[in-house]
MARMI-355016 format. One line per field, with one value per residue (C-alpha): residue number from 1; residue in one letter; x negated, y negated, z. Coordinates in steps of 0.25 Angstrom, whole numbers, plus 5000, padded with zeros to 4 digits. Layout:
N
num <- [NUM, ...]
residu <- [A, ...]
u <- [X, ...]
v <- [Y, ...]
w <- [Z, ...]
//
This chain:
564
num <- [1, 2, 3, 4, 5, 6, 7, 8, 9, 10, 11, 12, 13, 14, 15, 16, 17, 18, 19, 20, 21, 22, 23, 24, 25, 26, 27, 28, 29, 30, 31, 32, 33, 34, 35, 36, 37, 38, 39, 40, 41, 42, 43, 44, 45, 46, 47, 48, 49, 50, 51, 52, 53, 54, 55, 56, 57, 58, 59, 60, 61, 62, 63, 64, 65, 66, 67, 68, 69, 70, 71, 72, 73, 74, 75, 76, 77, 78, 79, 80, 81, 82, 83, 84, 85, 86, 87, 88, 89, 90, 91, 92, 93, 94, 95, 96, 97, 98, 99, 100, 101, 102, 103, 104, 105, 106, 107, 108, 109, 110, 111, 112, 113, 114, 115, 116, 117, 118, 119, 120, 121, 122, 123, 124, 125, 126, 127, 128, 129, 130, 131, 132, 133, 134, 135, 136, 137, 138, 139, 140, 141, 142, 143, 144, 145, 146, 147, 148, 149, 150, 151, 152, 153, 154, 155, 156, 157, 158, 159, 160, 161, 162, 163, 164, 165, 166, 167, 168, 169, 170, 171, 172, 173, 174, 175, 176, 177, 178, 179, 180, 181, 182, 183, 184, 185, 186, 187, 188, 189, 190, 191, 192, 193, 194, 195, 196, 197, 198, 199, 200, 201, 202, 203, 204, 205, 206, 207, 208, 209, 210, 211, 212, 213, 214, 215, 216, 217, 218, 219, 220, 221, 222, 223, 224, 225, 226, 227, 228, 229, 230, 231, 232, 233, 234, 235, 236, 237, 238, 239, 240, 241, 242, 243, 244, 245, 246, 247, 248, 249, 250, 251, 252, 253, 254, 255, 256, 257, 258, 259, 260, 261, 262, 263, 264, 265, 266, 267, 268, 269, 270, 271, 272, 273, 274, 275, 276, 277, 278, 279, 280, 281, 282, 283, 284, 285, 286, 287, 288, 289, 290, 291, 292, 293, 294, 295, 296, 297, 298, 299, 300, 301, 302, 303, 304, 305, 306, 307, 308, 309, 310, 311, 312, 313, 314, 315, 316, 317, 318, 319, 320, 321, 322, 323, 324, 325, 326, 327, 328, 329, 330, 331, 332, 333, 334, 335, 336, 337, 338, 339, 340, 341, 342, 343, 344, 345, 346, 347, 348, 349, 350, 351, 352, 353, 354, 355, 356, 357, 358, 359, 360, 361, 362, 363, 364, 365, 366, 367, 368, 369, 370, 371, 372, 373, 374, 375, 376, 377, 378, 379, 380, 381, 382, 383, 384, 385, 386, 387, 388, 389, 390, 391, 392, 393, 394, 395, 396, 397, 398, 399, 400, 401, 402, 403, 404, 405, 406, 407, 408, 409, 410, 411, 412, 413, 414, 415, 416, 417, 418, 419, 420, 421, 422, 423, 424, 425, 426, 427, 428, 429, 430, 431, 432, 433, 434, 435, 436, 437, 438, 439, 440, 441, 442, 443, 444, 445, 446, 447, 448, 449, 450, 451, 452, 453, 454, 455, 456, 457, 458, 459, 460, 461, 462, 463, 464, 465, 466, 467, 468, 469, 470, 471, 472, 473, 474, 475, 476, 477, 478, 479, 480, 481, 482, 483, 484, 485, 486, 487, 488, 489, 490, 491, 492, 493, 494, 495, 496, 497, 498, 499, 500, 501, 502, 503, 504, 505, 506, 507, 508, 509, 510, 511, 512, 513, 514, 515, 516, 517, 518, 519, 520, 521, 522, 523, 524, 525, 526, 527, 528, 529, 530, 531, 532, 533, 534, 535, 536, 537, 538, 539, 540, 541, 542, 543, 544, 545, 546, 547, 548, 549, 550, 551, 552, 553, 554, 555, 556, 557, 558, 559, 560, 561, 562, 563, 564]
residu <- [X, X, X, X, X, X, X, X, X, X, X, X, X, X, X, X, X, X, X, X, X, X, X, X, X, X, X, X, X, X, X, X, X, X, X, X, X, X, X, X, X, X, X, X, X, X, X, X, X, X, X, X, X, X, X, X, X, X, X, X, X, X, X, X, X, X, X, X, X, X, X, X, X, X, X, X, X, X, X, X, X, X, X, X, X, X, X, X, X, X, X, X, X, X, X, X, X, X, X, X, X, X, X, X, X, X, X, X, X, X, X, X, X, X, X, X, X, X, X, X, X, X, X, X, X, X, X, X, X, X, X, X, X, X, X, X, X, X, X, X, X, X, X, X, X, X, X, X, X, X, X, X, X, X, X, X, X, X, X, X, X, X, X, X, X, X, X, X, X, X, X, X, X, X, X, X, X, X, X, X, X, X, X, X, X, X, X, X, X, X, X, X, X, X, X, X, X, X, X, X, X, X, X, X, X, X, X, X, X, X, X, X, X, X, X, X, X, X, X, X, X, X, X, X, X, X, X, X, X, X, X, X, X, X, X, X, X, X, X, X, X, X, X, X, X, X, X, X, X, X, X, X, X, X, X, X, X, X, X, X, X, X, X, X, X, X, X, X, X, X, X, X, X, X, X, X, X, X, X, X, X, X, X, X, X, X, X, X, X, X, X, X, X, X, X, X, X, X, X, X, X, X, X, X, X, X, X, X, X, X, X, X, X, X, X, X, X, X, X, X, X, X, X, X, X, X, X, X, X, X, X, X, X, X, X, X, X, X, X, X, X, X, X, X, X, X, X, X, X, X, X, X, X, X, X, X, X, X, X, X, X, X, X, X, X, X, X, X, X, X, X, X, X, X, X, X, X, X, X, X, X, X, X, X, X, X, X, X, X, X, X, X, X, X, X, X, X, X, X, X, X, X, X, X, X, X, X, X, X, X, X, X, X, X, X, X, X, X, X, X, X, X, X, X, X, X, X, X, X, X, X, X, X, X, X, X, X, X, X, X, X, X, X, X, X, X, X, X, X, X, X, X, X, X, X, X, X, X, X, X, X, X, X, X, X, X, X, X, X, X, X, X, X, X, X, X, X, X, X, X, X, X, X, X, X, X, X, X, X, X, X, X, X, X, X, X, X, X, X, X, X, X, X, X, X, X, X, X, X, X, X, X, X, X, X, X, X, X, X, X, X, X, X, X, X, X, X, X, X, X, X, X, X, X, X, X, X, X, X, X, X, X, X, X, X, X, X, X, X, X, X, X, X, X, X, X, X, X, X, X, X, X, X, X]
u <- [4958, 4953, 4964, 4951, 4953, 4968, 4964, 4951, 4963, 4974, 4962, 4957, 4973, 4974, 4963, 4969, 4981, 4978, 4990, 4980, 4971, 4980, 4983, 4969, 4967, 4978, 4976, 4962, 4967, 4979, 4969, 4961, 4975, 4980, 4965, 4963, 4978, 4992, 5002, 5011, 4998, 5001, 5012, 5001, 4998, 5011, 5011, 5020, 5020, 5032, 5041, 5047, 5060, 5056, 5062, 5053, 5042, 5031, 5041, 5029, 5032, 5022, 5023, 5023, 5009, 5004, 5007, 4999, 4987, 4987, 4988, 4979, 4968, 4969, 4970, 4982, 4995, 4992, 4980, 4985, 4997, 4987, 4979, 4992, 4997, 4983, 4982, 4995, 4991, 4993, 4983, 4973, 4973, 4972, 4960, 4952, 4956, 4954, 4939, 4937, 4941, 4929, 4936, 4936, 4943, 4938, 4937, 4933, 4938, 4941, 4959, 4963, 4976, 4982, 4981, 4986, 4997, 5002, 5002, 5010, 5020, 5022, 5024, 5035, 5042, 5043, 5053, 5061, 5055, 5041, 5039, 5032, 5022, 5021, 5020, 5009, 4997, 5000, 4996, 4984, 4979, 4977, 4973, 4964, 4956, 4957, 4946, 4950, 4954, 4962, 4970, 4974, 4980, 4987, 4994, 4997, 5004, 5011, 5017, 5021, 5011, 4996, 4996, 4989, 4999, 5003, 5018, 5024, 5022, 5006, 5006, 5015, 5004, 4994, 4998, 5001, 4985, 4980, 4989, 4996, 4983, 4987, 5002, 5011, 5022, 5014, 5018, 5033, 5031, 5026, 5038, 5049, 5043, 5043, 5057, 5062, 5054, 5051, 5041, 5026, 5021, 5029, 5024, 5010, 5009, 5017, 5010, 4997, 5000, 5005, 5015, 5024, 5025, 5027, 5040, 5046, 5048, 5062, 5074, 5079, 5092, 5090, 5078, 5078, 5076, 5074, 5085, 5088, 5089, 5095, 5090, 5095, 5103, 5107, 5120, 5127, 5121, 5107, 5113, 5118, 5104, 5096, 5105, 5102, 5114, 5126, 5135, 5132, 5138, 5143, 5145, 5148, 5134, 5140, 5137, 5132, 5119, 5112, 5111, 5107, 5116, 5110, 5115, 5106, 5107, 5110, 5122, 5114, 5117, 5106, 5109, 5098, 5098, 5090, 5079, 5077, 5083, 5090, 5104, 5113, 5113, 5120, 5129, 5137, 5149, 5143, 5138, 5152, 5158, 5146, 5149, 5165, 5164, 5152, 5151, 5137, 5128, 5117, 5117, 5109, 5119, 5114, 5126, 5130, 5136, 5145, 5151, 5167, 5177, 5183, 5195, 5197, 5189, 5181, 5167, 5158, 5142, 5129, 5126, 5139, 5132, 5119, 5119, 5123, 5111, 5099, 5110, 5108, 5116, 5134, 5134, 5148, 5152, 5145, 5152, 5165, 5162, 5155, 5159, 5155, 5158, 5148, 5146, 5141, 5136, 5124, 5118, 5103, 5102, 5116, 5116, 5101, 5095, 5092, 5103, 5093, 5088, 5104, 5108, 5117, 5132, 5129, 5126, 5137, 5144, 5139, 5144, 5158, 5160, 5154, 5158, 5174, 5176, 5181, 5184, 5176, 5170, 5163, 5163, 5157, 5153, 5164, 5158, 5160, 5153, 5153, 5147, 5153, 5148, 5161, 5166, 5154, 5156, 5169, 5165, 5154, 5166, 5173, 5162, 5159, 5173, 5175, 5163, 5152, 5138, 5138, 5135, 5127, 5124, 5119, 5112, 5121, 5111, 5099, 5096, 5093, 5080, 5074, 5070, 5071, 5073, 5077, 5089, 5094, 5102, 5105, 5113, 5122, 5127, 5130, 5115, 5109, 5097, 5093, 5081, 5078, 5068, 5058, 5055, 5042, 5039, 5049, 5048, 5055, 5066, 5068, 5079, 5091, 5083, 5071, 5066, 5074, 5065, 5073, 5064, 5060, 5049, 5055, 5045, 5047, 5038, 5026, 5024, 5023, 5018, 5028, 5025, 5033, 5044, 5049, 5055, 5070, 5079, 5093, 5104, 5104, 5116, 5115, 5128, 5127, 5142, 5137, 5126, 5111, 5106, 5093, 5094, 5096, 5085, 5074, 5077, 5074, 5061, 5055, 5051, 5046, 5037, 5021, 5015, 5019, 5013, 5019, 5034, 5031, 5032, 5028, 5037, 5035, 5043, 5056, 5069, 5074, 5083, 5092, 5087, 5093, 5088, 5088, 5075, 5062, 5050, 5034, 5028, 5014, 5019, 5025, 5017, 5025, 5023, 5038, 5047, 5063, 5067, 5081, 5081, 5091, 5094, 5107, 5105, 5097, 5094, 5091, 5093, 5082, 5068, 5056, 5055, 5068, 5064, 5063, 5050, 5041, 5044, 5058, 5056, 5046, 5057, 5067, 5059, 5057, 5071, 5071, 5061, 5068]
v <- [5058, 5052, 5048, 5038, 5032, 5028, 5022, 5013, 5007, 5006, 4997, 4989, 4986, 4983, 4972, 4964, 4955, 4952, 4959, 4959, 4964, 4976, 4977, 4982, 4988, 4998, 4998, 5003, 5014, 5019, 5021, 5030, 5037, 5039, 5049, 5057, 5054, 5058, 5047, 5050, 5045, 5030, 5031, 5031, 5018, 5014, 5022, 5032, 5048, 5044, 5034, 5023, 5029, 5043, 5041, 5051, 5045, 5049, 5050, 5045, 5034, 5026, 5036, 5048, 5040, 5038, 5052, 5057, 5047, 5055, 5068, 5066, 5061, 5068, 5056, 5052, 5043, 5034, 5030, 5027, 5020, 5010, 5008, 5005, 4996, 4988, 4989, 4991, 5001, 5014, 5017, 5008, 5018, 5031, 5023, 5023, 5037, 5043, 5036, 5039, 5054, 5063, 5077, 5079, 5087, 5102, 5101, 5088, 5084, 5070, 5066, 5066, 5057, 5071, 5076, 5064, 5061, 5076, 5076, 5063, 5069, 5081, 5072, 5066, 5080, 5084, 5083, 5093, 5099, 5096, 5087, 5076, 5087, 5091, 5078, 5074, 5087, 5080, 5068, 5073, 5081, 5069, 5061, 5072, 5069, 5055, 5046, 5033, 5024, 5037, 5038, 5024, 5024, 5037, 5033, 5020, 5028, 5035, 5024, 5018, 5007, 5004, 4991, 4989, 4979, 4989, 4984, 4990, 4978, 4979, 4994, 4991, 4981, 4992, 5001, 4989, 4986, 5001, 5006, 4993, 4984, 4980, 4979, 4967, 4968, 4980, 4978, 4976, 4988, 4996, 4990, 4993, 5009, 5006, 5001, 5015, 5024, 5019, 5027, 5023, 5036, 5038, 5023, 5023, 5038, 5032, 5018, 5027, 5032, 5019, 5010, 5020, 5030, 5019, 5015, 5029, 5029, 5029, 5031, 5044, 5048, 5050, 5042, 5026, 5014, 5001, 4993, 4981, 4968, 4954, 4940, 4931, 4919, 4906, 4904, 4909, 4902, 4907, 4921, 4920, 4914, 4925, 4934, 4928, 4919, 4923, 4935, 4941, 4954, 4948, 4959, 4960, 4957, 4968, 4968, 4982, 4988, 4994, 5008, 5017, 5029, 5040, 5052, 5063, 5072, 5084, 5074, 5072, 5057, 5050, 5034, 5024, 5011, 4998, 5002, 5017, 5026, 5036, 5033, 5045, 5052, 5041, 5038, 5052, 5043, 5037, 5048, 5054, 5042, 5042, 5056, 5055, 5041, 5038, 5048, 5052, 5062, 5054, 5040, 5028, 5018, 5004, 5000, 4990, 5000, 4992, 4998, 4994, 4996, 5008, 5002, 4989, 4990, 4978, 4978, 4979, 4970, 4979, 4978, 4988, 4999, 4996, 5009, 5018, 5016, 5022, 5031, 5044, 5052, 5048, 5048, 5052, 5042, 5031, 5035, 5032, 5022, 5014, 5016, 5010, 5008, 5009, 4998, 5002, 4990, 4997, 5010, 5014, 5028, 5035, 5049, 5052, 5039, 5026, 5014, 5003, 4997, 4995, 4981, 4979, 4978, 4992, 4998, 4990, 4999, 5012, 5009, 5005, 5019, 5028, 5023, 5025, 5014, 5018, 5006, 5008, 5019, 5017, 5006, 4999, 4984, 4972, 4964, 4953, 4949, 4932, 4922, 4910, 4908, 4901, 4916, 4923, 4914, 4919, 4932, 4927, 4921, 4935, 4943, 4934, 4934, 4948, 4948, 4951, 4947, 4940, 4943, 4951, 4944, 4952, 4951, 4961, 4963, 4967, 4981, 4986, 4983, 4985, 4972, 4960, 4954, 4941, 4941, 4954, 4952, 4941, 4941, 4929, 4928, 4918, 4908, 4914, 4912, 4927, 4935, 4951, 4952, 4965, 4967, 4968, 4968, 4965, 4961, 4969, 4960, 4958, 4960, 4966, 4968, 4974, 4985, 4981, 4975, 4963, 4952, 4955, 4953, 4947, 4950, 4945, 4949, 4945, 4951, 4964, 4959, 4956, 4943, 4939, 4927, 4927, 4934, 4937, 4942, 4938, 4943, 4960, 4962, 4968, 4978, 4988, 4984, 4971, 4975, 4979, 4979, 4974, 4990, 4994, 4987, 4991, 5006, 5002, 4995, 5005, 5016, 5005, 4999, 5001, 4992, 4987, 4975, 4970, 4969, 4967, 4975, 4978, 4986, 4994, 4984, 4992, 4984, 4972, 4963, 4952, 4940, 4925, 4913, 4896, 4894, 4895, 4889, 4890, 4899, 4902, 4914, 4923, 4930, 4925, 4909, 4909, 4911, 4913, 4902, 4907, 4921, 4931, 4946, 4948, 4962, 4975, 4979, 4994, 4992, 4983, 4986, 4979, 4977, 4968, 4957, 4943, 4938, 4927, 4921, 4920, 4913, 4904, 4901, 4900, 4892, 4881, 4879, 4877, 4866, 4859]
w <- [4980, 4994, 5002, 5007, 4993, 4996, 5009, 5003, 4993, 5006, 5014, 5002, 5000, 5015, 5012, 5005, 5004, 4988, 4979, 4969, 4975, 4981, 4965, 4961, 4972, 4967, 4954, 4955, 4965, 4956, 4945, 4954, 4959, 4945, 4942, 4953, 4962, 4962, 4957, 4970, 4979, 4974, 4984, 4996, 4992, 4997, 5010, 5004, 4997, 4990, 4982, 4989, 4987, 4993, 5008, 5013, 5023, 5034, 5046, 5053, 5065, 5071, 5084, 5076, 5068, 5084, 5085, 5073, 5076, 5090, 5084, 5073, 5081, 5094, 5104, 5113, 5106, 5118, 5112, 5096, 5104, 5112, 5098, 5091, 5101, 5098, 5084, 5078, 5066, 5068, 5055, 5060, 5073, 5064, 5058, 5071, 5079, 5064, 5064, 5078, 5078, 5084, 5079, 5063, 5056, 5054, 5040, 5035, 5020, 5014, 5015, 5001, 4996, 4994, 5006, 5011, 5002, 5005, 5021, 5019, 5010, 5019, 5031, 5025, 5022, 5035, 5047, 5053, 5069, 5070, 5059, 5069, 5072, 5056, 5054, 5062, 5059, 5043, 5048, 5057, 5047, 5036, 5048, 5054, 5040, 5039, 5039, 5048, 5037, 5031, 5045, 5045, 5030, 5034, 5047, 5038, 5025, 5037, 5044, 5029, 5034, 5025, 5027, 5012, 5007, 4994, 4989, 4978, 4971, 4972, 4967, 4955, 4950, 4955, 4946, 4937, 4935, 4936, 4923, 4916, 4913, 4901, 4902, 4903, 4914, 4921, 4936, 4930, 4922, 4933, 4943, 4932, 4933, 4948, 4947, 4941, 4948, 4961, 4963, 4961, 4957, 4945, 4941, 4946, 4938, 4927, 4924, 4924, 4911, 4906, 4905, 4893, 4904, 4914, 4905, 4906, 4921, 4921, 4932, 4936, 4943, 4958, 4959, 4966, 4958, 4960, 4956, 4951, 4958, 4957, 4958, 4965, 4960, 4968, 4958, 4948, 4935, 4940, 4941, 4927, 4924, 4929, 4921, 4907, 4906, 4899, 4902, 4915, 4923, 4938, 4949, 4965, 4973, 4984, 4997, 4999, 4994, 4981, 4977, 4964, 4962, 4955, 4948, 4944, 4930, 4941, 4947, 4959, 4966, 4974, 4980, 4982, 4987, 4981, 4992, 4985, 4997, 4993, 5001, 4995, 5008, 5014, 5003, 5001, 4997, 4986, 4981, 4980, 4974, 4962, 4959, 4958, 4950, 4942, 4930, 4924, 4923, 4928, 4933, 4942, 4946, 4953, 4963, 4977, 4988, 4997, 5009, 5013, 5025, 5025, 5031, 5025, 5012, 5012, 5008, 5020, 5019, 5016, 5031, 5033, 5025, 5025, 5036, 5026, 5019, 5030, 5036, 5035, 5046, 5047, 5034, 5033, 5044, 5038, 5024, 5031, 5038, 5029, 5015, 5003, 4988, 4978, 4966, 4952, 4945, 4938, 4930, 4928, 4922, 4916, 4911, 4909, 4906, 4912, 4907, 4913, 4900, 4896, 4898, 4912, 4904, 4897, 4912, 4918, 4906, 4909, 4925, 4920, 4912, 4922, 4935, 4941, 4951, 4963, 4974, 4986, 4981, 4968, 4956, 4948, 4950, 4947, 4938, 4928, 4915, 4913, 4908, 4915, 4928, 4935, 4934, 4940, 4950, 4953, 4954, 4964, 4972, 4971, 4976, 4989, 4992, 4992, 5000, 4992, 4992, 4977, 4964, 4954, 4940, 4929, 4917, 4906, 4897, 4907, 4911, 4922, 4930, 4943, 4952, 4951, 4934, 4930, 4920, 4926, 4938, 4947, 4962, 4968, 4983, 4992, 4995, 5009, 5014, 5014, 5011, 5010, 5019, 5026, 5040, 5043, 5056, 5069, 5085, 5097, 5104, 5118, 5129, 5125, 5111, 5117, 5109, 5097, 5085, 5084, 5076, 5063, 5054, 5041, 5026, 5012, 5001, 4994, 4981, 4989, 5003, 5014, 5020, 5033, 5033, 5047, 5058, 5061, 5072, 5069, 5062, 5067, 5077, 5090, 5089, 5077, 5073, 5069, 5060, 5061, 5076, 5080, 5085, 5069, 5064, 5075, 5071, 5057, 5062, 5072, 5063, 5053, 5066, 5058, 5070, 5082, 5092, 5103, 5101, 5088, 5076, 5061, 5053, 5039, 5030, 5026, 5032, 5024, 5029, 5024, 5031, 5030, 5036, 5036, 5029, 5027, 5034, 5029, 5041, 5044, 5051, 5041, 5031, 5019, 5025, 5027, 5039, 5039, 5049, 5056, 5048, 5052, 5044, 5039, 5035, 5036, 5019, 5020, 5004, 4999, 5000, 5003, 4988, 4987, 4999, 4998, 4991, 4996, 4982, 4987, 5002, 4996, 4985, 4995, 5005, 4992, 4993, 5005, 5004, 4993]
//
């Protein structure tokens, strides 16, 4: 197959803003991927060579992409720097030298998708002395072949930036269409498969066959997941309501953050959070706590880390641990500095089979037996089962007190189910004004700020499209001690930078930040048609993804309020 072919499918998606229409564009292309592609190459549709959870990426900087623009082409970095500055697309610029190149290659051949798959596999394997330079004759050699439009789609998957408008949301219902026409349910059937597999490969490969293979996709040990999430309720009788009425399982809503513990058959233990990193690395403690308290052959246990004082033993906020998390270097220090407890409050797979289909109070049973609590290092959930409301309601109390973030209310009887489900599980904290929001783009301050990114552009989503709703650039500290800097998140942003005009910049959408703010205004200058008005970030949330922010659906609900 013609990697030509890819790059007709990424310009007709780059046309249009239609999701349906991006649908069938995709259907129609799957089919042709599914007789005469590989499975794995539906990852290039998403700018990727591997599975989301895969943390393996290109390396590749938007100097180092200069560099290879440069190299490739045999003309001065100067001279991409002074287009860049005009155009802002580092693709678009490979597009023009690449058609206006007056030396061809020696042999002359057509790039095909394997060729180019490979070469962007093997840049992701290399590091080590001299891995710029290694780096750099892989992308000149596909570069060296590309035709103009090639190039641009090439230095665009390198700098994780196509620009086609392809969410996950659209290439579920892609594959949807292409193999499920006459099923009911079938993008839900295809984001359930998605849901245990995380990997579009193993779905796109599976849903190809059909939809009884499709339901044999099941979770394994060692692999991420998506998890179950909540909804949110404004009280407790809608809690209980959400949940089906009757008896219902109340735990803790800790201030810390989610993670899956896995234990393989071999007795190998692997962590990841909610946003499919793995995070065992960082976590040496836990694994040492899983090992010497929680029995089983083989496990996937869903539980809320919370890090503590060493000193004092209070329970510290997310914030304090949030560090832990992307640090990969002190670890040792950090252990000591920043200890946490972990809390068991679920089970998905026990000894060689998944125990997702089991209602919640047999899980909750499986935990209890094969979990040996140990305080501040390992145990499982408190939790009370009632019917009455008044005594939920003291739990609730109990739980802010201690300072807690709320409570979780659970369906008994429901099993366990990635995202978002109705009747399942339902979350109650104190009424904030707050959204989980991505940045997508930010502005260099000035003065003593100067070079610091220090104003943020805030996105929701869209039914897969992130739409703007404002600006922010309150809330961040100026001293670490205090919390994140404006210092911290510029570091975070730089490597993110995709385009870059004036002292503004646009960013690949990847950190999400808790955002509160006094209302919402209808706004002609947002994408979404909203603007935050007084919005200021109360915390940096390395452990959601762009999947679990705020939807349109919820600002316009919330600005209904509002108005009412």
């Amino acid at each position: 197959m013609e990697y030509r072919e890819f790059v007709e499918v990424y310009e007709n998606l780059g046309k249009t803003t239609k999701r349906l229409e991006k649908v069938d564009i995709l259907a129609e292309f799957l089919e042709r991927i599914k007789k005469k592609g590989e499975k794995e190459w539906v990852y290039l549709l998403s700018g990727r060579v591997f599975p989301n959870y895969e943390p393996r990426e290109f390396g590749i900087s938007r100097q180092l992409a200069i560099k290879a623009i440069a190299f490739s082409f045999g003309i001065n970095e100067a001279d991409v720097i002074k287009r860049f500055k005009k155009i802002g697309d580092l693709g678009e610029i490979a597009e023009e030298f690449a058609l206006r190149k007056k030396q061809m290659p020696l042999v002359k051949g057509k790039l095909s998708v394997g060729k180019v798959f490979d070469n962007l596999r093997k840049i992701t394997e290399i590091e080590g002395k001299g891995a710029v330079d290694r780096k750099l004759d892989l992308v000149k050699e596909l570069l060296g072949y590309a035709s103009g439009r090639e190039a641009k789609y090439i230095v665009r998957t390198l700098l994780s930036d196509l620009r086609i408008g392809v969410a996950d949301g659209v290439l579920r219902d892609a594959i949807a269409k292409a193999f499920l026409k006459n099923e009911e349910r079938a993008s839900e059937k295809i984001e359930e498969a998605y849901d245990l597999a995380v990997d579009w490969a193993i779905v796109f490969d599976a849903a190809s066959k059909g939809v009884k293979e499709l339901e044999e996709i099941e979770i394994v040990p060692g692999k991420p997941m998506n998890v179950m999430l909540a909804i949110k309720a404004k009280d407790i009788a809608e809690g209980f309501e959400i949940c089906g009425g009757g008896k219902v399982g109340i735990e803790i809503k800790y201030d810390g953050f989610r993670m899956l513990i896995n234990k393989t058959k071999d007795g190998e233990i692997s962590l990841f959070t909610r946003r499919l990193e793995n995070v065992t690395r960082q976590f040496p403690d836990v694994v040492d706590v899983v090992k010497r308290h929680v029995k089983g052959e083989s496990f996937i246990l869903d539980s809320e880390v919370v890090g503590y004082d060493a000193k004092t033993k209070k329970y510290k906020p997310f914030e304090a641990i949030s560090q832990r998390i992307k640090r990969k270097y002190e670890i040792e220090e950090l252990e000591k500095k920043l200890p946490v407890e972990v809390n068991i409050f679920d089970i998905l797979y026990y000894n060689g089979k998944s125990v997702m289909k089991e209602s919640f109070r047999e899980r909750r049973k499986i935990v209890e037996k094969i979990v040996d609590s140990v305080e501040f290092k390992i145990k499982v959930a408190e939790q009370i089962v009632t019917d009455r409301e008044e005594e939920a309601m003291k739990f609730y109390d109990r739980a802010l007190k201690v300072g807690e973030e709320g409570i979780m209310i659970k369906n008994l009887n429901a099993e366990y189910k990635p995202g978002r489900r109705v009747g399942y599980m339902a979350k109650l904290k104190p009424e904030t004004k707050d959204f989980d929001l991505v940045i997508v783009g930010a502005e260099y301050g000035t003065g003593k700020r100067g070079g610091l990114l220090t104003s943020y552009i805030l996105a929701c989503d869209d039914e897969g499209r992130l739409v703007e709703v404002g600006k922010v650039s309150s809330g961040l500290k100026e001293k670490e001690s205090e919390g994140m800097t404006f210092e911290e998140m510029t570091k975070l942003l730089k490597p993110l930078i995709i385009e870059e005009k004036g002292n503004v910049v646009k960013v690949k959408p990847k950190i999400v930040v808790s955002v509160t703010y006094q209302n919402i205004q209808k706004s002609p200058s947002y994408s979404s048609g909203y603007a935050l008005r007084f919005p200021r970030i109360t915390r940096y949330r390395p452990d959601k993804s762009i999947e679990e922010i705020t939807s349109l659906d919820e600002v316009e609900r919330e600005a209904k309020k509002e108005r009412k």
